[in-house]
Structure formats: C-alpha cells, structure tokens
C-alpha distance (Angstrom), angle and dihedral (degrees) to the residues before:
residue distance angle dihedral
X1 . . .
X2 3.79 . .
X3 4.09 86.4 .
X4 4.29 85.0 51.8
X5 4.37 82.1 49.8
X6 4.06 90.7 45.5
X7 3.72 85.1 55.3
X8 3.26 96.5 43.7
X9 3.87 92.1 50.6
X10 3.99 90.2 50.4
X11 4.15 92.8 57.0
X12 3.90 90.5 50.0
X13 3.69 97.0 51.9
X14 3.85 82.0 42.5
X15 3.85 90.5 55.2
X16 3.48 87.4 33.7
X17 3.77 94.0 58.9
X18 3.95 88.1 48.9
X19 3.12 102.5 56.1
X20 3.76 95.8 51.4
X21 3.70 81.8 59.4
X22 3.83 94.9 49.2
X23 4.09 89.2 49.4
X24 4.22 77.4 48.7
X25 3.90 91.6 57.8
X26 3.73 93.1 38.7
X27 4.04 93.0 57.3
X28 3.86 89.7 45.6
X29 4.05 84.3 52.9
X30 4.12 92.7 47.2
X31 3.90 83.9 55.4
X32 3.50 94.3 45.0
X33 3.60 93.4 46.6
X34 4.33 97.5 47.0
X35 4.36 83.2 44.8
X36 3.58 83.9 59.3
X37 2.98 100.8 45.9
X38 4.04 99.7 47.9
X39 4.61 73.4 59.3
X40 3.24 78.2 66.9
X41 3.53 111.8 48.0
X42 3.76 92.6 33.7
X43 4.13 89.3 58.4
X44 3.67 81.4 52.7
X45 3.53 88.4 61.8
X46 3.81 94.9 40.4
X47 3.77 83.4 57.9
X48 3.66 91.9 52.9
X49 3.89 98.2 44.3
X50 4.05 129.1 103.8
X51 3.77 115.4 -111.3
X52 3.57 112.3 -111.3
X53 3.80 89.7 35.4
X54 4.02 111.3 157.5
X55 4.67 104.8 -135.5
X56 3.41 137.4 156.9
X57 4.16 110.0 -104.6
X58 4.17 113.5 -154.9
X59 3.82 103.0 -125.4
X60 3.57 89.9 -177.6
X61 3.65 145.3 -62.0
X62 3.16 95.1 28.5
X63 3.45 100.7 -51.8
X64 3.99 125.9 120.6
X65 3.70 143.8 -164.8
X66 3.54 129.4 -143.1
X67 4.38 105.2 -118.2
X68 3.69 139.3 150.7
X69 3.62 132.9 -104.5
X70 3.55 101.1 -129.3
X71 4.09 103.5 159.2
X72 3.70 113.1 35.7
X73 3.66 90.9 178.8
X74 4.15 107.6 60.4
X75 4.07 130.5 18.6
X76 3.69 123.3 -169.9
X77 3.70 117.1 -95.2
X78 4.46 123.9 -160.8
X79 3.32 103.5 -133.0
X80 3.75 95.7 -175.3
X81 3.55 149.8 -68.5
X82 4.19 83.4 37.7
X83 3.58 99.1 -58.8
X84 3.75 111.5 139.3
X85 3.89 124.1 -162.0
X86 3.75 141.2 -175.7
X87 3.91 112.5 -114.8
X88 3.47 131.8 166.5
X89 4.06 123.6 -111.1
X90 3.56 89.3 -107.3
X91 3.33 102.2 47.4
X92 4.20 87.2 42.3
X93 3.85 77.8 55.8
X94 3.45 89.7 53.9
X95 3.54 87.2 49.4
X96 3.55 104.7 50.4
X97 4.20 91.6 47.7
X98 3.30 88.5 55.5
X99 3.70 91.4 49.4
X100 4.29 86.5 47.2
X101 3.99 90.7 54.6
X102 4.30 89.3 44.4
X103 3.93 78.7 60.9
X104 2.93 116.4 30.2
X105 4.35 83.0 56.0
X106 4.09 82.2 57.0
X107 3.50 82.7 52.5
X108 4.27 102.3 49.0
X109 3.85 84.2 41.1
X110 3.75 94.8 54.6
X111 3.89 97.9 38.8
X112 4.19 79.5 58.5
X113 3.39 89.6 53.9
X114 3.68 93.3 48.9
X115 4.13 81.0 46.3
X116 3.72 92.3 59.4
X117 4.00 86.5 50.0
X118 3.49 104.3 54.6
X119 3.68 88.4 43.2
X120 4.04 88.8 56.1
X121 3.82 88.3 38.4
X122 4.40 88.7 58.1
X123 3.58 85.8 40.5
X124 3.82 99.8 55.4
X125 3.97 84.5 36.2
X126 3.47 91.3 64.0
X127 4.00 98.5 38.1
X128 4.02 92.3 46.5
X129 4.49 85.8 54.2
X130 3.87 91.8 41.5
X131 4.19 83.3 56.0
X132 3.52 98.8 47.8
X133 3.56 95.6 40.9
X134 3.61 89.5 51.3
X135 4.23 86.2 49.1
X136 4.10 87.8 63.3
C-alpha cells in the first residue's frame, strides 16, 4: 500500500509541476494579449493624429527615436518571413483583432487544460488521504 501512495505522490508532483507551467504559458498569453491590444488602441490614435505631427517612436527596449507622422491613414505591417506591406489602420485593426481572438483561443484552450489538472490534482488529493487513512 505505501508503494501504491509513493506512486501516487510522484503523479501529483508530476501534475503539479505541469500545471505551474500551464499558469506560466497562460501569463505569457495575458501579456501578449494586453500588448496587442495597446496595437490597437495606439492605431486608434495614429488614426486620429495630424500629419506632420513631431512623437517619440519605441525602437526597442525601451529606447525611442524622434520621427514624423507623415500618413495618418496606413502603417506598414510584417506579414512574415520579412515581407513588409502597406495596410490601412483599419484593416491593421482588423489585423490585430484577429490576432487577439488567435490568442486569446490559446488562452481558453490552455486554461481547460489547466481545468482538467486541478480536477486530477483534487482527485489524487483525495485518493492519496483515503490510502493513508486507511494505513492507520
């Protein structure tokens, strides 16, 4: 019986250990989403801007240049393997939602996952007690 607990004991730290990871995942997903979504508001803003307007542009890290507006009506979007095109702030909108629902799917399919855990986890709780109260 104790060698049936031990076991027992190894596949909830196991499940344990994956859900942390899941709960990882999901945090890096939250991020994701909320970055995308500033895209969004910030093309909002683009939209909304004067030409010609003087801002500060994030290069990176949180470094920025100092650039002109000079279209308030399209940006330049990667579409992949380097390619760069012209698109319009709506359809960058466009874009970018469609980009939020892609994640935030990752997300509902992982919190399920982590679902399925924590119902093992109770599960395995309860069966690992029942054994060792069942041992005294």
């Amino acid at each position: 019986m104790e060698k049936e607990v031990q076991q027992k004991l190894i596949e909830l730290n196991l499940l344990d250990a994956k859900l942390r990871e899941l709960q990882q995942q999901e945090q890096i997903i939250e991020q994701q989403i909320m970055e995308l979504q500033l895209l969004n508001n910030n093309l909002s803003e683009i939209s909304k801007t004067e030409k010609n307007t003087n801002i500060l542009a994030a290069i990176g890290s949180g470094i920025f240049a100092e650039s002109t507006i000079k279209n308030t009506d399209e940006v330049f979007i990667d579409i992949g393997a380097k390619i760069i095109a012209k698109k319009s702030i709506g359809d960058a909108k466009e874009l970018v939602n469609k980009r939020i629902e892609n994640v935030a799917y990752i997300k509902g399919s992982i919190v399920d996952e982590m679902n399925k855990i924590i119902l093992q986890l109770k599960i395995l709780e309860k069966d690992i007690r029942e054994k060792i109260s069942k041992e005294q």
